[in-house]
C-alpha positions in Angstrom: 21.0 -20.9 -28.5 24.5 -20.7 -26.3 24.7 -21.5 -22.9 24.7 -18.2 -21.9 21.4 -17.2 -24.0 19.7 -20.1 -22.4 21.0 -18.9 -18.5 19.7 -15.3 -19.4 16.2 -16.8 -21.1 15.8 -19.4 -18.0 16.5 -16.0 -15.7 14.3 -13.6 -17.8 11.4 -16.5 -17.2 11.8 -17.0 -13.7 12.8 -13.8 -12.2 9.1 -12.3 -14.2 7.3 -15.1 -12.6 9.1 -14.2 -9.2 8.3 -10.6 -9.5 4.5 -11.1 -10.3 4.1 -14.0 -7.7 5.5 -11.3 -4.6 4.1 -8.3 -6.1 0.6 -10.0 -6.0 0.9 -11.6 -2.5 2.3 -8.5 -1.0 -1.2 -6.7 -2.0 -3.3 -9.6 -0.4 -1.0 -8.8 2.5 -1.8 -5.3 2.8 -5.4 -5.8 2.6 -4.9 -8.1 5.1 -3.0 -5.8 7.3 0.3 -7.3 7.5 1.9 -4.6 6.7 5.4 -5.9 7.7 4.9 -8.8 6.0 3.8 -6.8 2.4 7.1 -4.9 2.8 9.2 -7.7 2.8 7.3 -9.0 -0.2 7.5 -6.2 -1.9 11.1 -5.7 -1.6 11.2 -9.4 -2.8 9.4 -8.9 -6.0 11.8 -5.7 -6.4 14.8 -7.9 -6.2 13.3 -10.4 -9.3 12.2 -7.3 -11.2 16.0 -5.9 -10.9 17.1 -9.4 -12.0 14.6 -10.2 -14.4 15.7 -6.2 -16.3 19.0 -7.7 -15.8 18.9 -10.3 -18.2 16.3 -8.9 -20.7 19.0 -6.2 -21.0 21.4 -8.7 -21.7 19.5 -10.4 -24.2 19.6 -7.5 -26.4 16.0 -6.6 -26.4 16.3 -3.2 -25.1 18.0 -0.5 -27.9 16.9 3.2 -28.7 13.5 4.2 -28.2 12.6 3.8 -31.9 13.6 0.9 -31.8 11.7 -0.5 -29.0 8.6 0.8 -30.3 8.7 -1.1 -33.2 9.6 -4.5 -31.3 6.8 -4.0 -29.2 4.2 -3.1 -32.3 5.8 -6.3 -33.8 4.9 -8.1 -30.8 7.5 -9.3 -28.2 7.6 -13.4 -28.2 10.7 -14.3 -26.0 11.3 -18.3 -26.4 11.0 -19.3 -22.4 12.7 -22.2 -21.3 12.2 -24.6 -18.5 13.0 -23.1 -15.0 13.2 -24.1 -11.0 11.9 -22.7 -7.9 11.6 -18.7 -8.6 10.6 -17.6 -4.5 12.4 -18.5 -1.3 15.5 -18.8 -3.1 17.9 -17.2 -1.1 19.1 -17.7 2.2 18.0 -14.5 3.5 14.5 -14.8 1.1 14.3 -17.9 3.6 15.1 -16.6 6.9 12.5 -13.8 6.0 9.7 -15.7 5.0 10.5 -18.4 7.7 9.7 -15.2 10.5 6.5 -14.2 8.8 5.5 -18.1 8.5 5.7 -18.2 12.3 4.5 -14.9 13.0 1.6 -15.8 10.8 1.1 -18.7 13.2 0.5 -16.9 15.7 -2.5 -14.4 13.9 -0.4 -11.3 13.3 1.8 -9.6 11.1 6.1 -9.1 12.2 6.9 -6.2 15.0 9.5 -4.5 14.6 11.9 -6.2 16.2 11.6 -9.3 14.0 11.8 -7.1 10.9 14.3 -4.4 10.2 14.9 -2.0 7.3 15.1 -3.7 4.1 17.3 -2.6 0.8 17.1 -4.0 -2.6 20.9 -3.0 -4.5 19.4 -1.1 -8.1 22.2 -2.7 -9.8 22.0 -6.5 -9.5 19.0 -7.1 -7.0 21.0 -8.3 -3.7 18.7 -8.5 -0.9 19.6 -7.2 2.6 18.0 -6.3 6.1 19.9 -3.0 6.8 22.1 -1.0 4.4 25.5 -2.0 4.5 27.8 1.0 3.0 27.9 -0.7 -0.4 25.9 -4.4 -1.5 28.4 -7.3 -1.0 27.7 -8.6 -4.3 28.5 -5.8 -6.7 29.6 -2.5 -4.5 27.0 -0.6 -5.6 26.9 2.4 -2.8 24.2 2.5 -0.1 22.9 5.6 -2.3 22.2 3.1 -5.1 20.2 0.7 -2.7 16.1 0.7 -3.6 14.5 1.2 0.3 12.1 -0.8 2.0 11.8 1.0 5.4 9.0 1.1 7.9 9.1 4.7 8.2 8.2 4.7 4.3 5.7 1.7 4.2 2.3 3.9 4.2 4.0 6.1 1.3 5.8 9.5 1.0 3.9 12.4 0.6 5.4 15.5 2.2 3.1 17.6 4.7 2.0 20.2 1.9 0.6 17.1 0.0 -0.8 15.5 2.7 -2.7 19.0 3.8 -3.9 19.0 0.3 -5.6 15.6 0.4 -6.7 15.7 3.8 -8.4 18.8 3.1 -9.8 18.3 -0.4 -11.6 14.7 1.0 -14.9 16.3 2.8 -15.8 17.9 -0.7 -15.3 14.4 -2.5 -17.1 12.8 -0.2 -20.1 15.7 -0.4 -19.7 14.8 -4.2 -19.9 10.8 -4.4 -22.8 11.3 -2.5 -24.8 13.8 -3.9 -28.3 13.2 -5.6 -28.4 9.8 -4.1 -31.8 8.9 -2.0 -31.5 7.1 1.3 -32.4 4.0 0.1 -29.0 3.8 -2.4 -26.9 5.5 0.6 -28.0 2.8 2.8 -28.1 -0.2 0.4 -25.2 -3.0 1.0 -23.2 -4.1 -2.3 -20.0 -5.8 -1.5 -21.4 -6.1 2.2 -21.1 -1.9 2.3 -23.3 0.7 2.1 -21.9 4.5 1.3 -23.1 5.6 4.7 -21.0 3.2 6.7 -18.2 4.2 4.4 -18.6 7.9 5.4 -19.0 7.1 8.8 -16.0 4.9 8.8 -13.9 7.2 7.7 -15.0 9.7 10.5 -13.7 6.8 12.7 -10.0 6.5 11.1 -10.2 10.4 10.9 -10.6 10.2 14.6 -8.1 7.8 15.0 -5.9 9.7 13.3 -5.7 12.9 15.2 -5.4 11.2 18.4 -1.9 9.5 17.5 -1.0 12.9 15.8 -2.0 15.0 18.6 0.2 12.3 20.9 3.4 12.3 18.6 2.8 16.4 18.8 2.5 16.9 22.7 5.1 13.7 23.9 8.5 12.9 23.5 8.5 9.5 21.1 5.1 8.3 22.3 4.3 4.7 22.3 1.3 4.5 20.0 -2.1 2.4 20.9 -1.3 -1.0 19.3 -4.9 -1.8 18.9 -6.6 -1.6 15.7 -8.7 1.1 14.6 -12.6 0.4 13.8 -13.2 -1.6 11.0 -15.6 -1.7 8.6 -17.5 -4.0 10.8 -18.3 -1.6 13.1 -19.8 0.7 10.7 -23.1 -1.3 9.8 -24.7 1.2 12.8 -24.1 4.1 10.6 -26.9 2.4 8.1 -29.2 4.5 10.6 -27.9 7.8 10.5 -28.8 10.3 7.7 -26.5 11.4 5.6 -26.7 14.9 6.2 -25.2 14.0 10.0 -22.5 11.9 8.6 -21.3 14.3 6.3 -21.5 17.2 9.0 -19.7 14.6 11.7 -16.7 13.9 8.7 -16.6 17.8 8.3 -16.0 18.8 12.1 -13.5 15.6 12.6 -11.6 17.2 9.6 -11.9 20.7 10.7 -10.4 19.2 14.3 -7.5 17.3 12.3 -6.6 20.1 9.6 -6.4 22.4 12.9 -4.2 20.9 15.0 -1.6 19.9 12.1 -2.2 23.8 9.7 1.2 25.4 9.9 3.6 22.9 11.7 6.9 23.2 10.6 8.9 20.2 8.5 10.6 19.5 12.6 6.9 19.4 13.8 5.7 16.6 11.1 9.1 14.4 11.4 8.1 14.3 15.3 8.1 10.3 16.0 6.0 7.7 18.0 6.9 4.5 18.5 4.6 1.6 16.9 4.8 -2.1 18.0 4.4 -3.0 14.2 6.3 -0.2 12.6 8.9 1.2 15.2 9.6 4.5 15.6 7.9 6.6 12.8 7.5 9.9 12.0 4.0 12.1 11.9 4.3 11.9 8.4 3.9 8.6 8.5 0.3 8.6 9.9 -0.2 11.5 7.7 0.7 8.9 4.4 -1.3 6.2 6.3 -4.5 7.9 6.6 -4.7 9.7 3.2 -4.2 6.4 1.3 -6.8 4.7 3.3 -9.2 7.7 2.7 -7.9 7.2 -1.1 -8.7 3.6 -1.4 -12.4 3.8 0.2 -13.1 6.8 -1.8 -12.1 4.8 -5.3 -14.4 2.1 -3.9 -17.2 4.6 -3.3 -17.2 5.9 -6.7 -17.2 2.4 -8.0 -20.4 1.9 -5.8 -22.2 5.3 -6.8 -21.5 4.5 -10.7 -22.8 0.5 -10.1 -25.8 2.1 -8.4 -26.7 4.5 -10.8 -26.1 2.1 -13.7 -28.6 -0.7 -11.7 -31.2 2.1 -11.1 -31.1 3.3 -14.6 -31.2 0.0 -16.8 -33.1 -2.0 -13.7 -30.8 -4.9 -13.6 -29.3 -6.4 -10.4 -26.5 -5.1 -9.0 -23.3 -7.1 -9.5 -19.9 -5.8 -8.4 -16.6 -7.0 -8.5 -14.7 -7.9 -5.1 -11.6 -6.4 -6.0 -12.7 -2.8 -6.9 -10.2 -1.5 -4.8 -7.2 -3.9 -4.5 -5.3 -2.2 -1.5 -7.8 -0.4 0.8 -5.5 0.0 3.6 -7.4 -0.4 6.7 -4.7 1.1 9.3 -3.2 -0.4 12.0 
């Protein structure tokens, strides 16, 4: 093997390793709400996959399509060699994860003035906070650069998406619970029943339209910093039936879908300002709340089939605790 087999081998093995190691620790930090801190994670595991594409490249394992097809029905076996440290191991990787460390510290995620935009360079995986005109390493234009901005972080569905979803969620929920009794609606697997899930997401609905109404009726409102309701405060939905929380979801939504049917592109890219995130645009919110309706809904569907399957073959009921690796709770 040369020398320069063995750099790109020792690179292909660490900069994988990297990769998995952020990509995985930025989901534990969503679903811990540090949302500031899974962004800069993420764009750290982005900066190891360029790298580690890099050098796979440059080994020669990537031809025509054909081609690659057959390596990977004859089974890719890269020899791996020995390698060092494969995180923190940049000076800026350092500076960023020092911040989080002491913001972490302190019981929260980074505010926004501890964390700025971050870019990833396409080409060879530079990491910087703020986009420079091109990346100092290789010139690759701004253009080029993979972004890692707060505005972005809950995702970028454009308003006719986000209408879409938001208005497609009462009938999913009316769905997932259908031909359920009350004693499966109200019984706790994972610590959650399906009625406090329905009656959660009334709450974040709620939540929702309040910041959107703000950001709608004031000039670049400061946003309440406090966190929604969480799950905890759900259990007293156990109570209700789920007749009323469905109807309660359905007016919230009918409230939301009304205040925010027919704004114009100006109207959604209206901005508030966040202590975590900065100054973000509706469409932010917009992104936020349809993926946390989109995580609880997977997990509800997970529930209703574990139910049903229990019920069915009378066996206890076992689920996993990562049926839904990145509910986003909101912040």
């Amino acid at each position: 093997m040369s020398l320069d087999e063995h750099e790109y081998r020792r690179l292909l093995c660490s900069m994988s390793l990297g990769y998995t190691a952020y990509h995985v620790w930025a989901a534990q930090a969503r679903r811990e709400r540090r949302y500031n801190i899974a962004r800069l994670l993420e764009a750290s595991s982005n900066v190891k996959r360029v790298r580690a594409e890099r050098a796979f490249r440059a080994l020669g394992e990537v031809g025509k399509t054909s081609a690659n097809i057959e390596r990977a029905l004859s089974g890719l076996e890269p020899e791996t060699v020995a390698t060092g440290p494969v995180t923190g191991t940049s000076n800026l990787s350092r500076e960023l994860m020092g911040r989080a460390a002491r913001a972490l510290a302190e019981g929260r995620d980074l505010v926004a003035e501890e964390l700025g935009d971050i870019y990833v360079c396409s080409t060879c995986g530079e990491l910087m906070e703020g986009a420079p005109a091109v990346c100092p390493v290789c010139g690759t234009v701004r253009e080029g650069f993979l972004s890692f901005r707060a505005a972005e972080a809950m995702g970028t569905f454009g308003p006719h998406t986000l209408m879409r979803r938001l208005e497609q969620a009462p009938q999913t929920l009316q769905a997932l619970v259908s031909d359920l009794d009350d004693d499966l609606l109200s019984r706790r697997t994972f610590t959650v029943s399906l009625k406090e899930l329905v009656g959660h997401l009334t709450d974040m609905d709620v939540v929702f339209r309040e910041r959107a109404w703000l950001i709608l009726e004031t000039d670049n409102p400061r946003l309440p910093s406090a966190h929604p309701p969480t799950l905890d405060k759900a259990a007293v939905y156990a109570r209700y039936s789920i007749t009323d929380l469905l109807d309660s979801f359905q007016a919230s939504r009918q409230q939301t879908l009304g205040l925010l049917r027919g704004l114009t592109a100006a109207a959604w890219h209206r901005t508030g300002y966040h202590v975590i995130f900065g100054s973000i645009p509706l469409t932010h919110q917009g992104n936020w709340v349809v993926d946390h309706e989109r995580g609880h809904l997977i997990e509800m569907a997970q529930i209703r089939y574990d139910l049903l399957q229990a019920q069915d073959e009378s066996r206890p009921i076992i689920l996993r605790d990562n049926l839904v690796p990145e509910i986003l709770e909101g912040e």
